[in-house]
FIDOVO-156309 format. One record per residue: residue in one letter; chain; x, y, z of N, C-alpha, C in turn; residue number from 1. Coordinates in steps of 0.001 Angstrom, whole numbers. Layout:
<rec><resn>A</resn><chain>A</chain><n_x>X</n_x><n_y>Y</n_y><n_z>Z</n_z><ca_x>X</ca_x><ca_y>Y</ca_y><ca_z>Z</ca_z><c_x>X</c_x><c_y>Y</c_y><c_z>Z</c_z><resi>NUM</resi></rec>
...
//
This chain:
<rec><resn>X</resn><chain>A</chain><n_x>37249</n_x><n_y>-10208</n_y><n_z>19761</n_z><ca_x>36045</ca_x><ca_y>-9418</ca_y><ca_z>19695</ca_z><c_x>35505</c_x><c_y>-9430</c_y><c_z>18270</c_z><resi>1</resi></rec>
<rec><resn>X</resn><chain>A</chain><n_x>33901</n_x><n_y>-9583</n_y><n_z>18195</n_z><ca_x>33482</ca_x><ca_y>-9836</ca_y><ca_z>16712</ca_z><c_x>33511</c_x><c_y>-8551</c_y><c_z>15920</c_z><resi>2</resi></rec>
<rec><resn>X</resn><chain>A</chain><n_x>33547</n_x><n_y>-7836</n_y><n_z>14999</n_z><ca_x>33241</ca_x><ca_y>-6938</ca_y><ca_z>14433</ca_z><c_x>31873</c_x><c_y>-6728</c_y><c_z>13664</c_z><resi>3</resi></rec>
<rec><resn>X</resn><chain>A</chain><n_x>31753</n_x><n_y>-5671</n_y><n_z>13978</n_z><ca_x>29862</ca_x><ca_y>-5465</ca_y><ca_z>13256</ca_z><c_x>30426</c_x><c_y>-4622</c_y><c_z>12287</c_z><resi>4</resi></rec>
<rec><resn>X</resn><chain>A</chain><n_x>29530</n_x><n_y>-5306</n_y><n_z>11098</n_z><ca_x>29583</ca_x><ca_y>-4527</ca_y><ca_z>9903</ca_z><c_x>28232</c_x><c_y>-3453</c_y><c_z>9594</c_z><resi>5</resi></rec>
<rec><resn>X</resn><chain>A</chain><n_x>28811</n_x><n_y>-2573</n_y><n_z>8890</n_z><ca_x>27035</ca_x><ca_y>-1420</ca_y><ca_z>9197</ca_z><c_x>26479</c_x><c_y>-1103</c_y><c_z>7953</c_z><resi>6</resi></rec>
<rec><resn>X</resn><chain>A</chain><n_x>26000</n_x><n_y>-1077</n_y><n_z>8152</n_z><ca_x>25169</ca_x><ca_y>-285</ca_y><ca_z>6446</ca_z><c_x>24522</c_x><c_y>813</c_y><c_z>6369</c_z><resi>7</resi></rec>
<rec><resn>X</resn><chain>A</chain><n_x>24475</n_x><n_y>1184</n_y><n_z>5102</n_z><ca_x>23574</ca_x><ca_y>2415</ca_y><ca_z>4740</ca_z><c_x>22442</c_x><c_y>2467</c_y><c_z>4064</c_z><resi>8</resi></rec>
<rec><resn>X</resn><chain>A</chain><n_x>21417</n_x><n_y>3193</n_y><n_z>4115</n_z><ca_x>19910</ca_x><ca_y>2891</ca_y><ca_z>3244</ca_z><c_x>20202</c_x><c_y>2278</c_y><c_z>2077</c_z><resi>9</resi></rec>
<rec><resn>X</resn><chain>A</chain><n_x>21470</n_x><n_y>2651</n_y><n_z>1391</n_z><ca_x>21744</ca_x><ca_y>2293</ca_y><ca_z>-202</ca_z><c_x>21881</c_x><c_y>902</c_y><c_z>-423</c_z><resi>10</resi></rec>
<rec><resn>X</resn><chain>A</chain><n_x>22831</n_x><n_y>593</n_y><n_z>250</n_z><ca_x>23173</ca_x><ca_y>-550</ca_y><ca_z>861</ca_z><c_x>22313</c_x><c_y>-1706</c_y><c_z>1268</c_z><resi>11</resi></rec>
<rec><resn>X</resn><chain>A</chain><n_x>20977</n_x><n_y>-1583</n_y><n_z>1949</n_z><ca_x>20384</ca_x><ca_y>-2211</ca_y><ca_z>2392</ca_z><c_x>19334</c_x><c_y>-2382</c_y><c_z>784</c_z><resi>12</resi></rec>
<rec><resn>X</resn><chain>A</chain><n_x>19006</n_x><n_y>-1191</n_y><n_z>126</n_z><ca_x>18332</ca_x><ca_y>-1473</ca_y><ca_z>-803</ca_z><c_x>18742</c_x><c_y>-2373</c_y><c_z>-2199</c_z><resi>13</resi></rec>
<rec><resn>X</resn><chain>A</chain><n_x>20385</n_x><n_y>-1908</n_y><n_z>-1983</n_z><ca_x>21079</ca_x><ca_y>-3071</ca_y><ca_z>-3005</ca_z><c_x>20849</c_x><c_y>-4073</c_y><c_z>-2805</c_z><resi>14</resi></rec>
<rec><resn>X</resn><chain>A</chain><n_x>20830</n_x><n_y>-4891</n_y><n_z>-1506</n_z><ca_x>21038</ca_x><ca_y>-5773</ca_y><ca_z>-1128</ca_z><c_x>19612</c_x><c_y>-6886</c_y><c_z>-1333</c_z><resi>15</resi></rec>
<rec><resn>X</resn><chain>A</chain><n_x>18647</n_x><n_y>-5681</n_y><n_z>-1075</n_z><ca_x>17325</ca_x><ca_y>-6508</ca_y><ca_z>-1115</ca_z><c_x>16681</c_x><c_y>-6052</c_y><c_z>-2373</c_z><resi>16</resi></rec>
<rec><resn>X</resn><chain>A</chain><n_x>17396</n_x><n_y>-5562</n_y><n_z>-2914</n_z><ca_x>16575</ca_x><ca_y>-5547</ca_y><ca_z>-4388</ca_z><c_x>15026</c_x><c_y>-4459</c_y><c_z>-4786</c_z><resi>17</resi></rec>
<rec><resn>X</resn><chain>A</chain><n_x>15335</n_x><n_y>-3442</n_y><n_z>-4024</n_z><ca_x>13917</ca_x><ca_y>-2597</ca_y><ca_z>-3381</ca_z><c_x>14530</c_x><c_y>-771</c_y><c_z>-3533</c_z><resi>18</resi></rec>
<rec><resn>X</resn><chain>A</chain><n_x>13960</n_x><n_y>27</n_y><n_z>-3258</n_z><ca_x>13819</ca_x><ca_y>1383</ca_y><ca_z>-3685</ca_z><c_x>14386</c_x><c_y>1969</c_y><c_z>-2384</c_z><resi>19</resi></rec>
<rec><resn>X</resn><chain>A</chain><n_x>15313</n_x><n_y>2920</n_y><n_z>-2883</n_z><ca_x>15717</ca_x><ca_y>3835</ca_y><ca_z>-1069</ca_z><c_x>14634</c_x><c_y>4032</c_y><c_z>-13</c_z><resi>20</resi></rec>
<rec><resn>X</resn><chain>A</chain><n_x>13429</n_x><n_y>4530</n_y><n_z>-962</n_z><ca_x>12409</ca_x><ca_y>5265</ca_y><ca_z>-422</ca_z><c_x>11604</c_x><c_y>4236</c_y><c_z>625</c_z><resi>21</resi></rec>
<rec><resn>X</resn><chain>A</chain><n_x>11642</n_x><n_y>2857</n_y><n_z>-308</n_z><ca_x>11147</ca_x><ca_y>1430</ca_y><ca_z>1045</ca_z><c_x>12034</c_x><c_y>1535</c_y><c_z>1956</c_z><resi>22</resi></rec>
<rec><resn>X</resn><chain>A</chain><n_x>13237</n_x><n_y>1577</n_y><n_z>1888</n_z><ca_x>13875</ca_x><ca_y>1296</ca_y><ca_z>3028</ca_z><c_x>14186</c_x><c_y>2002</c_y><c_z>3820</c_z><resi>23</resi></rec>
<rec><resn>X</resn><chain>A</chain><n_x>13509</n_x><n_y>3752</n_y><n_z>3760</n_z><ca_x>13746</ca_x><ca_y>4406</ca_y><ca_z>4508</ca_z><c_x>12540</c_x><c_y>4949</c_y><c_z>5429</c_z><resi>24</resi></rec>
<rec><resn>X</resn><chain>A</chain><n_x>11758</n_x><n_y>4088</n_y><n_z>4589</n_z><ca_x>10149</ca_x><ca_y>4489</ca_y><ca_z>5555</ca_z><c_x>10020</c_x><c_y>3630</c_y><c_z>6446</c_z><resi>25</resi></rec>
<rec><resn>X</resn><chain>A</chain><n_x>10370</n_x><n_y>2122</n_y><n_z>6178</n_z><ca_x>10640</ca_x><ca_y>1023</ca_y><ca_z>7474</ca_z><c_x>12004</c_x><c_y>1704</c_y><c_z>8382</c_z><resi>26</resi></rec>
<rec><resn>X</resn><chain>A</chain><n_x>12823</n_x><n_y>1912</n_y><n_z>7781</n_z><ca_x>13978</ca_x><ca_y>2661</ca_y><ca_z>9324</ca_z><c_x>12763</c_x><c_y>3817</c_y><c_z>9933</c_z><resi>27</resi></rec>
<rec><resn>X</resn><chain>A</chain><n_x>12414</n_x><n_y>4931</n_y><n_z>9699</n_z><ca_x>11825</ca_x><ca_y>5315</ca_y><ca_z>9863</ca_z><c_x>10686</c_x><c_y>5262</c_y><c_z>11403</c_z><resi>28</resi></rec>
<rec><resn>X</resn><chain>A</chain><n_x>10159</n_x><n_y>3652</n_y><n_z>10964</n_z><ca_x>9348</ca_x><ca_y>4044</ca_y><ca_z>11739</ca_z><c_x>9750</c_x><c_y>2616</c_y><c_z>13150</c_z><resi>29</resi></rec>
<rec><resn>X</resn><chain>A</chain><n_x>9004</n_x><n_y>3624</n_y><n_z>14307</n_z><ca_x>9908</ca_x><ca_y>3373</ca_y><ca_z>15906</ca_z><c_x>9889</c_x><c_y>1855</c_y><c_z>16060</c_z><resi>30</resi></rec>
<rec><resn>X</resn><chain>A</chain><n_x>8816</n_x><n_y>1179</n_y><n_z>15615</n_z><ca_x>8773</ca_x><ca_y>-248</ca_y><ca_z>15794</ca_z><c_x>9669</c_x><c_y>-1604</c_y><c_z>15340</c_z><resi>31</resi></rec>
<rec><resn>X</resn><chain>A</chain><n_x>10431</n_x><n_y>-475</n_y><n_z>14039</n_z><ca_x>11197</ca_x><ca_y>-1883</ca_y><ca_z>13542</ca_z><c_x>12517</c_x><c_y>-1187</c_y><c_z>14246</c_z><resi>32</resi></rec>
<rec><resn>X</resn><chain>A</chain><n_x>12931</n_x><n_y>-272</n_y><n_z>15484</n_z><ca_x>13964</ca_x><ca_y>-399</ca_y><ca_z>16220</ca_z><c_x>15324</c_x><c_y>-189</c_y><c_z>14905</c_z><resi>33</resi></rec>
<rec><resn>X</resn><chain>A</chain><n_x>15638</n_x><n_y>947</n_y><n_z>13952</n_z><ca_x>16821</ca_x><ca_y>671</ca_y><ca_z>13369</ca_z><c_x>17747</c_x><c_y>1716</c_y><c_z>14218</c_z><resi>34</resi></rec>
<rec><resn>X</resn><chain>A</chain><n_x>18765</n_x><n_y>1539</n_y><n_z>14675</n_z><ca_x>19761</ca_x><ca_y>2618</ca_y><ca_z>14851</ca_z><c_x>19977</c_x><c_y>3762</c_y><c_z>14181</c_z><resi>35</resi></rec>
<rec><resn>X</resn><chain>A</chain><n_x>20024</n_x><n_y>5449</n_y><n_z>14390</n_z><ca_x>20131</ca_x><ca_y>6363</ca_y><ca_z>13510</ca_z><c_x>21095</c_x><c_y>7168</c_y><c_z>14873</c_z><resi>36</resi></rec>
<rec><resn>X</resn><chain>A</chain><n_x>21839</n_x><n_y>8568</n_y><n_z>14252</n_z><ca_x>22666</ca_x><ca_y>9133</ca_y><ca_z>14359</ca_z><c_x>21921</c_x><c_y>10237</c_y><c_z>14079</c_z><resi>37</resi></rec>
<rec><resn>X</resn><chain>A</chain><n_x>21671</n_x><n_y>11182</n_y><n_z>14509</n_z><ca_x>20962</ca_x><ca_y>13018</ca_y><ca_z>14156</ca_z><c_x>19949</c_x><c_y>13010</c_y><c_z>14970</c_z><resi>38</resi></rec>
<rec><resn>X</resn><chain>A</chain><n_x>19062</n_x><n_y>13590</n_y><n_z>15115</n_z><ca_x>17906</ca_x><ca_y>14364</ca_y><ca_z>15178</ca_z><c_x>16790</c_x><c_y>15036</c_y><c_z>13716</c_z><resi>39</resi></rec>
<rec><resn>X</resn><chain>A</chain><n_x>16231</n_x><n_y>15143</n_y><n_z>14084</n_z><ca_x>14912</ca_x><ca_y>15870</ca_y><ca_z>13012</ca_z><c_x>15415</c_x><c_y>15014</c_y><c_z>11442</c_z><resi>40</resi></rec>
<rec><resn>X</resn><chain>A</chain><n_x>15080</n_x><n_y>15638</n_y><n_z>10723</n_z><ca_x>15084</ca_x><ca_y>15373</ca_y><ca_z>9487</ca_z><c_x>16421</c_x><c_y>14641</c_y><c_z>8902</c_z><resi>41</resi></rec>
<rec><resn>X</resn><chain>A</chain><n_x>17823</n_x><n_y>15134</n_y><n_z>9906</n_z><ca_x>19180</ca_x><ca_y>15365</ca_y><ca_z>9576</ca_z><c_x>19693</c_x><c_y>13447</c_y><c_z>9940</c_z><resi>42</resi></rec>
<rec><resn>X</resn><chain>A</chain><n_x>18498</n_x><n_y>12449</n_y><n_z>9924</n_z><ca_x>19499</ca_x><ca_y>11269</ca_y><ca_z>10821</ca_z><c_x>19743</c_x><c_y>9959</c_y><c_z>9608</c_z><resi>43</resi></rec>
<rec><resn>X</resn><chain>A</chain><n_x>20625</n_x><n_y>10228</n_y><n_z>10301</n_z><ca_x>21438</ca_x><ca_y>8548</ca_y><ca_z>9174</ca_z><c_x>21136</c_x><c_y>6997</c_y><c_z>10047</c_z><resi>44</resi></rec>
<rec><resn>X</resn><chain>A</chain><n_x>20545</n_x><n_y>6364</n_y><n_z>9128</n_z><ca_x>20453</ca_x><ca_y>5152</ca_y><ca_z>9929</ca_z><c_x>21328</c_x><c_y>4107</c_y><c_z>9560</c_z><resi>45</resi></rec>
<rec><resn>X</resn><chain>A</chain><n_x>21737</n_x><n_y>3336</n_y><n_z>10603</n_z><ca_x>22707</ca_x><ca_y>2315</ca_y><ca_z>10534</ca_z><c_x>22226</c_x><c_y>1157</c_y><c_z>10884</c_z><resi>46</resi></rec>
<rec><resn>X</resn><chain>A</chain><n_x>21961</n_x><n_y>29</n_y><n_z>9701</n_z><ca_x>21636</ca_x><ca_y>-840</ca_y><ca_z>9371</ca_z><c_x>22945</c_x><c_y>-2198</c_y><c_z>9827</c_z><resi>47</resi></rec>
<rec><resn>X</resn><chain>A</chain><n_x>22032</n_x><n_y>-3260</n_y><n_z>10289</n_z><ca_x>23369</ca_x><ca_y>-4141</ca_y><ca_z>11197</ca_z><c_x>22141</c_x><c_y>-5414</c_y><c_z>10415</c_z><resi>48</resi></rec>
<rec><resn>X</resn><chain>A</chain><n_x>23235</n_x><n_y>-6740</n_y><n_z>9988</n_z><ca_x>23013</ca_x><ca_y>-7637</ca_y><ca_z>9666</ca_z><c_x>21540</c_x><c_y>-8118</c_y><c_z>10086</c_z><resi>49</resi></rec>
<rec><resn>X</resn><chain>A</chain><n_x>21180</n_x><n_y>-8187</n_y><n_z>11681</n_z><ca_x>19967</ca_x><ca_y>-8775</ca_y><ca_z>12181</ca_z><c_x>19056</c_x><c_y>-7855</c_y><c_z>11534</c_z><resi>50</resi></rec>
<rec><resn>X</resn><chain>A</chain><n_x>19165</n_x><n_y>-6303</n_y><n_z>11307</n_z><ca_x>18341</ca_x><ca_y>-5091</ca_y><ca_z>10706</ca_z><c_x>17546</c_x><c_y>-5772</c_y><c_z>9385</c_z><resi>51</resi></rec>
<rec><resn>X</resn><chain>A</chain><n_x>18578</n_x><n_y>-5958</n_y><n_z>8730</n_z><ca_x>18651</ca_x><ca_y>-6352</ca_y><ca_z>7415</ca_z><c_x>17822</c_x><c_y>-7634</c_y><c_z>7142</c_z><resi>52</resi></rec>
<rec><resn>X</resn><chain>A</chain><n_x>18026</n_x><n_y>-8411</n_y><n_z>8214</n_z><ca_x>17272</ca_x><ca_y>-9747</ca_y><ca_z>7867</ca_z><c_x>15589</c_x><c_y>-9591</c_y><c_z>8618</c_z><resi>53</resi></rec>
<rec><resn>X</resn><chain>A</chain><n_x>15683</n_x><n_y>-8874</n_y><n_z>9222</n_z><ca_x>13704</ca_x><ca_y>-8602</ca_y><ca_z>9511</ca_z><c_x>13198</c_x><c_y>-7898</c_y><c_z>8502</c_z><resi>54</resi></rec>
<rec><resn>X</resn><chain>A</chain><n_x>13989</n_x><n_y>-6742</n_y><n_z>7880</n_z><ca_x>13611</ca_x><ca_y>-5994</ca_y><ca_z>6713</ca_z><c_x>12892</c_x><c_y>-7539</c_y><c_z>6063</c_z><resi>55</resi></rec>
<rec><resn>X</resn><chain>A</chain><n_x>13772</n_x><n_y>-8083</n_y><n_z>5579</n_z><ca_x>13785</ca_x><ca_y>-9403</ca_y><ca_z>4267</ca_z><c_x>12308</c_x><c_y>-9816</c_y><c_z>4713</c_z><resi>56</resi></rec>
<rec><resn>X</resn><chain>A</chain><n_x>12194</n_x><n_y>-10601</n_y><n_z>6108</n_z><ca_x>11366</ca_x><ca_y>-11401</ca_y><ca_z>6136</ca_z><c_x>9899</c_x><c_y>-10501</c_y><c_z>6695</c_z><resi>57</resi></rec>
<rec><resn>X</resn><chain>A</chain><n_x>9630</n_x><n_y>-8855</n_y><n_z>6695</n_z><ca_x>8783</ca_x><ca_y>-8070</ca_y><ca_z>6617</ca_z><c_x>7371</c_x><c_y>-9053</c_y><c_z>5905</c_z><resi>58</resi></rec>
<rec><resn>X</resn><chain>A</chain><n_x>5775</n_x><n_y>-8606</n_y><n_z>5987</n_z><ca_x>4925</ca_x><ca_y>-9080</ca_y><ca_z>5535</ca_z><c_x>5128</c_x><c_y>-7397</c_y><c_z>4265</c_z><resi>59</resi></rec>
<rec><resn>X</resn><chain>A</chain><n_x>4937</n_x><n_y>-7833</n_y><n_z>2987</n_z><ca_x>4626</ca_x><ca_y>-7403</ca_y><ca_z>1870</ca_z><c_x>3315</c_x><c_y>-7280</c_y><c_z>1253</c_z><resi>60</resi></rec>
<rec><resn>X</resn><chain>A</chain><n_x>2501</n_x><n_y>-6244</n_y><n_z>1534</n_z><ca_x>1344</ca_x><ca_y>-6368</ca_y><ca_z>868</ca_z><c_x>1443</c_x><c_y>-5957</c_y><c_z>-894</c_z><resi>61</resi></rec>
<rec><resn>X</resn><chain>A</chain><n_x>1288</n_x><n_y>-6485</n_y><n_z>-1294</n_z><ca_x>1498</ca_x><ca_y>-5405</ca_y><ca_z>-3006</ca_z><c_x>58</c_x><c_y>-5305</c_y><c_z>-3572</c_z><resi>62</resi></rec>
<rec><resn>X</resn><chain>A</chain><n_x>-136</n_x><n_y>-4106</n_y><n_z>-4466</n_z><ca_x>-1208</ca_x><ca_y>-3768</ca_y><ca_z>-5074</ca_z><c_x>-2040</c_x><c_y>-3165</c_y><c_z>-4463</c_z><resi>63</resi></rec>
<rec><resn>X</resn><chain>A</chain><n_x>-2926</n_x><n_y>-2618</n_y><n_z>-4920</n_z><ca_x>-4048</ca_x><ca_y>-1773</ca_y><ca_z>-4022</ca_z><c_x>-5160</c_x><c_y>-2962</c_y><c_z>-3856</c_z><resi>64</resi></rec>
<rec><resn>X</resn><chain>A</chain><n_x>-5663</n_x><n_y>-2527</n_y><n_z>-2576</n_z><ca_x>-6350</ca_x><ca_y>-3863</ca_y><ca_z>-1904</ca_z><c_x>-8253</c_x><c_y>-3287</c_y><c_z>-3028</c_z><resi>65</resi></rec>
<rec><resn>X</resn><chain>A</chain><n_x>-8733</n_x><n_y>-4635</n_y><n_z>-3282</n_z><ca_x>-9798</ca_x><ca_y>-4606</ca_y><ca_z>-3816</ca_z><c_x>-10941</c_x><c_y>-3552</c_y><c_z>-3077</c_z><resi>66</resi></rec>
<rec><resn>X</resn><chain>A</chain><n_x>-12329</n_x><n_y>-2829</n_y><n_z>-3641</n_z><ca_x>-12961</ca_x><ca_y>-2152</ca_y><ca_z>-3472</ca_z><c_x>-13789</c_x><c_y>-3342</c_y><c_z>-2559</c_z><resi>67</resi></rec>
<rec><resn>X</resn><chain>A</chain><n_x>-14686</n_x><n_y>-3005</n_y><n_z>-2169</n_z><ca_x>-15569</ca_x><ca_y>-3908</ca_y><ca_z>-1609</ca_z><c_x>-17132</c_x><c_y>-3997</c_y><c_z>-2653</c_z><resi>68</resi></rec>
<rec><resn>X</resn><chain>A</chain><n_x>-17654</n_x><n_y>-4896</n_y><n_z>-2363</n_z><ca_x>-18455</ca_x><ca_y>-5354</ca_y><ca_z>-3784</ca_z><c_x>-19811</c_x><c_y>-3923</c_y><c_z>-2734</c_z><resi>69</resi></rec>
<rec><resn>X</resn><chain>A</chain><n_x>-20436</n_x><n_y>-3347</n_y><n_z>-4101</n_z><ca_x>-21305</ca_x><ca_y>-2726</ca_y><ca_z>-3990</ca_z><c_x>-22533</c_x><c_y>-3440</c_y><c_z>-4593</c_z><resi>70</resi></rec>
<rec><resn>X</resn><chain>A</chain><n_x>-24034</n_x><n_y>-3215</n_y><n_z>-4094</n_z><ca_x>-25249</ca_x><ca_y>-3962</ca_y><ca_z>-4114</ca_z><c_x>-25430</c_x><c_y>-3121</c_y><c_z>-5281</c_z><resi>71</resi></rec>
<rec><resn>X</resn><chain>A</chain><n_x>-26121</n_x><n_y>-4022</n_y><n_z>-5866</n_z><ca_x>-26979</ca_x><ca_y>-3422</ca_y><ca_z>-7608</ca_z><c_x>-28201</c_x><c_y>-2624</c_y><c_z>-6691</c_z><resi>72</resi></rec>
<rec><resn>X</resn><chain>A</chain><n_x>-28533</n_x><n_y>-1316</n_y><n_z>-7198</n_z><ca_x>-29321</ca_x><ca_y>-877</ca_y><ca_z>-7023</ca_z><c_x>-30563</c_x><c_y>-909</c_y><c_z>-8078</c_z><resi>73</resi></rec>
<rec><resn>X</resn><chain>A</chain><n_x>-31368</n_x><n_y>-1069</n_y><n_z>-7909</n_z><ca_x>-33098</ca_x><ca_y>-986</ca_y><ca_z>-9010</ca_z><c_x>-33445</c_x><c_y>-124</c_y><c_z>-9787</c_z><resi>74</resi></rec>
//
């Protein structure tokens, strides 16, 4: 039988080189599917190798996106 190894937010952020706070707003939210343990505020998420590697290959926007060009007024 294989053994799964698990991780913790810390863990996952060591790993990828990124801030607790990124990696806890992607667990967070329902679409990227991470495993957690609690209810309300109180849940620990458990991070599994495949977790870890969609994190990685996530689309990254960085910077604040440009204003849109405004017309010279007269």
């Amino acid at each position: 039988m294989a053994k799964l190894k698990m991780y913790s937010n810390n863990d996952v952020a060591e790993t990828c080189e990124c801030s607790v706070e990124t990696v806890q707003k992607y667990a967070q939210k329902p679409e990227n599917e991470i495993n957690f343990l609690g209810t309300g505020k109180r849940k620990i998420y458990i991070w599994f190798e495949e977790d870890i590697e969609r994190f990685k290959s996530r689309e990254v926007v960085m910077g604040r996106p440009k204003k849109p060009a405004q017309p010279l007024s007269p």
